[in-house]
Structure formats: structure tokens, C-alpha cells
C-alpha positions, 0 to 999 in steps of 0.5 A: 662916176667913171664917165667911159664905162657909164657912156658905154653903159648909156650906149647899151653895153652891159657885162664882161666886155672881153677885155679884162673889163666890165660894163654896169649893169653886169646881167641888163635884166630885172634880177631885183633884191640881190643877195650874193655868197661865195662857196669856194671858188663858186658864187651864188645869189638869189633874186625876188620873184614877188608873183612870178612861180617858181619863187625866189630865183637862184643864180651862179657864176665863177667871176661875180660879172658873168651869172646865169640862173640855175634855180628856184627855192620856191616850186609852189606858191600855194605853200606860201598862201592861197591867194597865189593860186591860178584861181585867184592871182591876188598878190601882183607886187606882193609875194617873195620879197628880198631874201638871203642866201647863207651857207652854213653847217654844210648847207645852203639857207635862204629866208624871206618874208612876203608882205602878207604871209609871214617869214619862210625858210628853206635848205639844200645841199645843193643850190640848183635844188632841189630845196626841202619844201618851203617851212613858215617861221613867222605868221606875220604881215607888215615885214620884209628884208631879212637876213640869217646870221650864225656867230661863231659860237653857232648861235642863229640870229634873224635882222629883219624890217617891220616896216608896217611899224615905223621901219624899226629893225629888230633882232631876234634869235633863231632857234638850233634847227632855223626854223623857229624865231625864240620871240623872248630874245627880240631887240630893236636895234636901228630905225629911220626913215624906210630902213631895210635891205638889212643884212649882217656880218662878221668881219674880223671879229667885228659886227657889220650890219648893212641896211639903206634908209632914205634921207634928203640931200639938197631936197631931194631923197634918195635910198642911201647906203649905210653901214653900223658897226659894233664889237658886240652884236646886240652893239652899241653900234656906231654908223658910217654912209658908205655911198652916195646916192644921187637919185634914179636918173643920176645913179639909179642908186645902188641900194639893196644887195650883199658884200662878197669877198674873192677868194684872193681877199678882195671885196665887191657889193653885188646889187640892183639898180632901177629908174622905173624904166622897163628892164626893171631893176637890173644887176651890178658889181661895185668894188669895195675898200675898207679904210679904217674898218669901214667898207666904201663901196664904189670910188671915193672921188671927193675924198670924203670917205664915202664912195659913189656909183662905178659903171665899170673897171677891171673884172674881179677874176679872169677866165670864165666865159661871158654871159649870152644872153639867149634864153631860147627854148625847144622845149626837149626837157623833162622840165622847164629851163630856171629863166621860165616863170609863170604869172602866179601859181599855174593850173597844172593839168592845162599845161605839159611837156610830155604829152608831146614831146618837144613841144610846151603844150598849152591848154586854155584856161577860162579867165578869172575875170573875162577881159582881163589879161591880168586874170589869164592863168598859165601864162609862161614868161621869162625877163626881157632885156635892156640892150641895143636890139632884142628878138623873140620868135615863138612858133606855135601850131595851132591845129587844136584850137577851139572856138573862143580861144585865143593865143599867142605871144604877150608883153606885160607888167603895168600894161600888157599888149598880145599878138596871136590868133583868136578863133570864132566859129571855126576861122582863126584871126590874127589879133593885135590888143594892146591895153584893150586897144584891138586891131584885127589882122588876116584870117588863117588857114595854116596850122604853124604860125610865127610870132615875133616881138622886136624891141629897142633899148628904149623898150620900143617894141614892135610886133610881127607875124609869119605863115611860113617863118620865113616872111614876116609883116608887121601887125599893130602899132608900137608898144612901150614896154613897162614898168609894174608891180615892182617888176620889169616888163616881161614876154612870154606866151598864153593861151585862154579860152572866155567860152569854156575850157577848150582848145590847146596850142603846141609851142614848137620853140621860142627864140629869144637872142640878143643880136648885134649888140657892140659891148665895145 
């Protein structure tokens, strides 16, 4: 399995590597339920978001290793249901699930399911959008993992997972516009054990459909890759592993994703890998082979005509620039940058970016329930990253604060911990909670304050504090960052009142850089 590049990758190398090279994972943040198309010489890819607004991230690159995000299909979450609405957060783990991203008659497609809601697509003619608001195909519960698929005779057809019924995959037709199902033409045509991560594609005038399903090797289960081909679409289909997977803590196996072919013909799998661990499920690119019409994705090192993990190689195309990781911001937009998202859908008059500009105000909200973090809307994030050493600064003035507010800077995803500052008749408190656990730091008597969380490869964070950004003390004890409702931790900033409706923060900017990291 590629020992050099998997020891660079355990060291905490990630990504293009400037040398002609690439280090699994290709983007070490949670990037879950990829799916990957090539437009010319462009590439693109969608993201989960499950209950994070905006939904369903849009991503882009040149070279399939260096990627950034550039959008969202989904502004509003309330257009898939009320539930995820700021007033009552009800769908953590739930929401926008694994979707795909087609091109077709000169427009981009993506579908998706929520687990509770129903099928529901969208169209652009641009990727970074905007996007036609979000249309409903399907009311239905129970299903997941779709693909839309158009034949060559321009027929639309959906592969999608009822996994509520057993994990039986069905086909079904769409109608000429992609917005209806034609329910008549509906055909099983797989089943097994957690059979999902479906997609469907022609190649060479023969019908490939991908999917993962969990079976047991030397009694142990692990999601492995499978792959049915037929010369017809409704088959009879023959079916071929074509990777191995050994389980979380061996390959972290690869498993949900899509096949994308170079514009020089070569073939690569992009897909997210996971342990559990705090980065979530971050991005890689495997190379793929085809040997007697069946793709191997990975390295067949055996010889058994099935592939098995790569932690690195040669980069497809050459020339583009790495990615850098900083997602930092001044907040001088008009807009909030793609990396930010909101803990469910946000209370749009409790937060602007125009009331003064350069500045992200917060006003506080009262939460749903008094002392649950998890029930504090308009909480503002972004991914973190599993690298060597990882810095987020934030500086907030503080002046228009009122009495029971509080806010600061926060991790999240099982557990959550906050460092920021609470203010009780008129004095302002530095408060460290982690969990529920609190530990008071000094009173205040500035406006600006600086909040900073440093964290390890190991999600190991440890969080400070300073009055005049230039000295900084430590405030709390180290908090290990999460795994939780499907998603990988996340950092951002809040503000919420349990009194009443009152008090607001200025965010000046937030500082996130991955520093003194050695890809070599």
C-alpha cells in the first residue's frame, strides 16, 4: 500500500507535495460523499453538508489534487423542510446526504436525498451558481445515494438506495425536464447488505454501475467497492470487486466517490476516506486501470485482479498551483466566502455584513433550549484540518454587548468547547466551557479581544486568549477534538443571549492558517 507516501501521509502530509507528486488525503478536511465530473479541462465535485446551511458544497480544480471550494447548491434549508430551520435545528446527522453532479444539455445537475424529506434536484449553468432553487422530485423517507444518468438516446434515468427497505437499488426513469420520477418504469436491480454509494456510467457502449456494500473478510466487515457491468441498462449484470478494503484503521477504505477520466484519457476515483477521528471524512485520488473491461481502482499488488489503497504517486496533470490551506476572513465581501457554513439554517436578521462594513456582526439570539450549545442558532463555521499544527485567531469588539450574552469562539461536532466572554451586569468574563464543564478566566475592561484555538495532528487543541493581540494566555484545559452526526469537528464563532434578545459582537476577522507544516 505504497509504504513511502502512507508514512508521509501518517506524518501529516497531505496534497501536492511540488514535486510531481501527491500525498493522500489530496484536501485533510471532511469533504464526505464525493462525487467528481470533468467539464473540459475543468473538474468539479460536490460535498455532503447534512445540517450545515448552505447545502451541498461545490467544489473545483485543474488537476484533480488541488481543489477549492466555489459554492453551494443549496442557500435555504428551509426549502427542504422545516425542521432545519434556526428555530428548531432538528436534523443534525440527517439533511443533505450523498449526491451527484452530472453535465448535461449544456447544464450542470445535481440530485440528492435527505433521509427524511425526499429526493431533490437543482440545475446551473454555472457551477459557483447561482443555482434554480431547490425542486422536490420525490417525497419519500427511507432513501439515499442517487445518481442521474442520461443514455445516449437522451433518456434520464435515477439509481438510488432504499435503504429503509433492506438496501435494495432501484432504477427508475426520469422524466425529459429531471424533474419528475416516471414511477411505472421503477426495476430493482441490485441488493446486499448496505448497498449504496450508487452511480452509473457508460463507457464504451457498455453500462457500469458502481456501488459499495459491506461484506466480511476473515471476520471482519468492511464497505468494499463493487462494480456490475451489462451491455444493456436494465442488464443482466455481471459484477467484479475492484478494491479491497481492510477496515478504518488499515485503509480507512475508500468507499464512496466517482470515476473521472483526464482529458489525456487516463482514469483516477476521487473519494473520502474515515476512521472516526476529527478530520472527519477527508479527500483522496486513487488511479484507476482497466483490465478486461473492468476498472481496478488503486494498485493490484497481489495479482488478484482487485486493487487496494495508494497514499500517493505521480499527480494526474502538472502545473496548477497547490492548495493553501487558509481559510481566513475580513469579512470586506458583499457575501460570506464557500468555506463558511452555518449550524442549520441561520435567523437572517441576527446576523449582517453591511451593517458595518468589514465587519461580520452577530446579533444574539436566545437559544432553543437554555443550556444547550447544540440549540444556539447562527453559529458561523468552517471544517478544520488534520495537519502537523493548525492556528485560528478571531478578534471580536465587544462594546455592543448586553447583559446575559455570550460569545466567542467555538469547536464542535460530538462535544463542543467555547472560549469567549460572557457579560453579567455590566462586567464582561472571559469563560472557558467545555461540554458543560466551566472555568472562569479575568474580567475585561477593553473593547477588542483576541481568541485563539491551537490544535495538533491529533486534534489536541488548546485555547487562548489576548487584550491586545499581541500577548496571549492560555485559559482552560485541552480539549480533544471530535467526531459527531456524521461530520468531522468544526470551528467557528457564536453568539446568543439566554435572557433575551439583546447584545451584538463585531467580528473584525478570523485567521485560520496552517503553519509550519513539512509536505516533504
Amino acid at each position: 500500500m505504497n509504504d513511502h507516501y502512507h508514512l508521509l501521509s501518517k506524518k501529516g502530509a497531505w496534497g501536492d507535495q511540488g514535486d510531481g507528486t501527491y500525498v493522500n488525503p489530496i484536501l485533510p478536511g471532511d469533504y464526505s460523499d464525493p462525487d467528481a465530473i470533468r467539464v473540459g479541462d475543468d473538474y468539479y465535485a460536490v460535498s455532503s453538508t447534512l445540517h450545515c446551511s448552505p447545502g451541498m458544497a461545490v467544489l473545483h480544480s485543474k488537476d484533480l489534487v488541488n481543489w477549492s471550494m466555489i459554492g453551494h447548491v443549496v442557500q435555504d434549508l428551509t426549502s427542504i423542510g422545516p425542521e432545519y430551520n434556526y428555530d428548531r435545528m432538528n436534523r443534525y446527522g440527517r439533511g443533505v446526504w450523498a449526491g451527484a453532479i452530472r453535465f448535461h444539455n449544456d447544464k450542470y445537475w445535481v440530485y440528492f436525498f435527505t433521509p427524511d424529506e425526499g429526493l431533490f434536484m437543482s440545475t446551473a449553468t454555472d457551477p459557483a451558481g447561482p443555482w434554480e432553487p431547490l425542486h422536490r422530485v420525490w417525497e419519500v423517507a427511507g432513501w439515499d445515494d442517487c445518481c442521474p444518468f442520461w443514455d445516449d438516446d437522451g433518456q434520464g434515468y435515477l439509481v438510488a438506495t432504499h435503504f429503509a427497505d433492506n438496501y435494495y437499488i432501484h432504477l427508475i426513469k426520469l422524466s425529459e425536464d429531471g424533474k419528475e420520477l416516471l414511477h411505472d418504469s421503477d426495476r430493482i436491480i441490485h441488493q446486499y447488505k448496505g448497498s449504496e454509494a450508487n452511480k452509473l456510467y457508460k463507457i464504451n457502449g457498455t453500462y457500469y454501475f458502481f456501488h459499495s456494500e459491506v461484506r466480511a473478510r476473515e471476520g471482519v466487515e468492511a464497505r468494499d467497492v463493487m462494480m456490475l457491468r451489462a451491455e444493456h441498462i436494465y442488464g443482466p449484470y455481471e459484477e467484479k470487486e475492484i478494491i479491497h478494503t481492510h477496515g478504518k484503521e488499515i485503509d480507512r477504505e475508500p468507499n464512496q466517490g466517482g470515476l473521472v477520466q483526464t482529458v489525456s484519457g487516463d482514469w483516477y476515483f476521487i473519494s473520502h476516506q474515515g476512521t472516526g477521528a476529527h478530520e472527519g471524512r477527508p479527500l483522496h485520488l486513487l488511479p484507476v486501470t482497466w483490465v478486461d473491461g473492468w476498472p481496478i481502482i488503486g494498485e493490484d499488488t497481489d495479482g488478484d485482479g482487485v486493487g487496494e489503497m495508494v497514499w500517493g504517486g505521480r499527480k494526474p496533470i502538472n502545473g496548477h498551483p497547490a492548495t493553501v490551506l487558509s481559510t481566513s476572513d475580513d469579512f470586506d465581501r458583499a457575501d460570506l466566502a464557500p468555506y463558511w457554513e452555518w449550524n442549520h439554517q441561520p435567523r437572517a436578521d441576527k446576523w449582517s455584513l453591511t451593517e458595518r462594513p468589514g465587519y461580520l456582526r452577530l446579533y444574539a439570539c436566545q437559544p432553543i433550549d437554555k443550556d444547550n450549545f447544540f440549540t444556539v442558532c447562527n453559529v458561523l463555521s468552517q471544517r478544520t484540518f488534520r495537519t502537523v499544527h493548525n492556528e485560528a485567531t478571531v478578534k471580536l469588539e465587544i462594546g455592543g454587548m448586553a447583559d446575559g450574552q455570550e460569545a466567542g469562539l467555538c469547536h464542535f461536532a460530538k462535544t463542543y468547547c467555547t472560549v469567549g466572554v460572557q457579560q453579567l451586569n455590566g462586567t464582561r468574563v472571559l469563560k472557558f466551557n467545555s461540554s458543560g464543564t466551566v472555568v472562569w478566566g479575568p474580567k475585561l475592561t477593553g473593547t477588542d479581544l483576541w481568541l485563539r484555538s491551537v490544535w495538533n495532528i491529533d486534534g489536541i487543541s488548546r485555547f487562548e486568549y489576548s487584550a491586545d493581540g499581541a500577548q496571549f494566555e492560555s485559559l482552560g484545559d485541552a480539549y480533544q477534538l471530535s467526531w459527531g452526526h456524521y461530520r468531522g469537528d468544526r470551528i467557528g464563532v457564536y453568539s446568543f443571549n439566554s435572557e433575551s434578545e439583546q447584545g451584538y459582537i463585531d467580528v473584525d476577522y478570523f485567521s485560520y492558517e496552517v503553519l509550519g507544516v513539512d509536505k516533504e
